[in-house]
C-alpha positions in Angstrom: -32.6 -18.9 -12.8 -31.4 -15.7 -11.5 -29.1 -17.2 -9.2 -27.6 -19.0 -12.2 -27.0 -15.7 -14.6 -25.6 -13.2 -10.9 -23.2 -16.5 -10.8 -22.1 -16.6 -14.4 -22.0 -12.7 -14.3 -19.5 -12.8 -11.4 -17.5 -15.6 -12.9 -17.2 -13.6 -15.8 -16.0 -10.6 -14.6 -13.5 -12.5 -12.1 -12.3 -14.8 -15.6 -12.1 -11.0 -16.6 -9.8 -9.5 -13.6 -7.4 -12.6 -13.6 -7.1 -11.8 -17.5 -5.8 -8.6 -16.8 -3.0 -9.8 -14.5 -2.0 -12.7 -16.9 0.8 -10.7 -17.9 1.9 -9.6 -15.2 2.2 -12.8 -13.7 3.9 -14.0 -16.2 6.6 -11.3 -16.4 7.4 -12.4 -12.6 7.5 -15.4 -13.0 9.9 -15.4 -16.3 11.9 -12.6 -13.7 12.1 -16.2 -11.5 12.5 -18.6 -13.4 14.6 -17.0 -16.5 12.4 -20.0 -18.6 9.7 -18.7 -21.1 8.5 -22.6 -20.8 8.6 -22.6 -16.7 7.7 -19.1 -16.7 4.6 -20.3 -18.6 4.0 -23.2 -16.5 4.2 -21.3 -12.9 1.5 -18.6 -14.3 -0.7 -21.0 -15.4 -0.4 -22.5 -12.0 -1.5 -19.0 -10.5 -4.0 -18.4 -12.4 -5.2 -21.9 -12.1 -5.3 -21.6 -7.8 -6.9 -18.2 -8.2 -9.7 -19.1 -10.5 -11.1 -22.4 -8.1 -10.8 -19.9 -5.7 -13.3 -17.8 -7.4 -16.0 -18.4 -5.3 -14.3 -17.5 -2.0 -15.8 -14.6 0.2 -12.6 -13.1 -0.5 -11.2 -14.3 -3.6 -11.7 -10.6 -4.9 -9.4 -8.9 -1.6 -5.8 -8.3 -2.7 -6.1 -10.8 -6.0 -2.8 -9.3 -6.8 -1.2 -9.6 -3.7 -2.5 -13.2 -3.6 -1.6 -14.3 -7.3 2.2 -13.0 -6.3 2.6 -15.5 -3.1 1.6 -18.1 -4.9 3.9 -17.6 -7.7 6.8 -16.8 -5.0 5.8 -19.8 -3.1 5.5 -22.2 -5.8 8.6 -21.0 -7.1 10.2 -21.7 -4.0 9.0 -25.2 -4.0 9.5 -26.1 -7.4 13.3 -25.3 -6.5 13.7 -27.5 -3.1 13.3 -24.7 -0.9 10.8 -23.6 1.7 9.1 -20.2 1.6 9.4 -17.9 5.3 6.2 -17.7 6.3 4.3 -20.6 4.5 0.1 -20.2 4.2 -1.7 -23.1 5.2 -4.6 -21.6 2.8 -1.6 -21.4 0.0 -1.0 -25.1 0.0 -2.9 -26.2 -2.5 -2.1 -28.1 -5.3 -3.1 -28.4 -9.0 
């Protein structure tokens, strides 16, 4: 049982540190997309990634860093092109 609580505790306070860079990801992506509706759509996708990735030994390192390659990468796709240095641990898809 205490397993259970440390692991809702921890999803918790990650649910809590992706909340706090929900607006921030969307501001980049509506700086990319110039589309409240797309801009919407791409964060979502972020946040989406980041949160399956919660339980990741290092889904906590950099969140910020990480949450702004996807956005750049997905952006990138969703517009035919291919990013520079593409992440095989980045591909995933929602």
């Amino acid at each position: 049982m205490g397993d259970m609580m440390k692991q809702a505790e921890q999803a918790e306070t990650f649910e809590q540190v992706l909340r706090s860079h929900a607006q921030m990801c969307y501001s980049v992506a509506f700086a990319l997309t110039r589309n409240p509706h797309r801009a919407q759509d791409l964060a979502r996708h972020a946040l989406t990634w980041a949160w399956h990735l919660r339980d990741s030994p290092d889904s906590k390192k950099d969140i910020k860093k990480k949450l702004l390659e996807v956005l750049r990468e997905r952006f990138l796709q969703d517009n035919g092109q291919v990013p520079k240095s593409p992440k095989s641990e980045y591909a995933i898809r929602i």
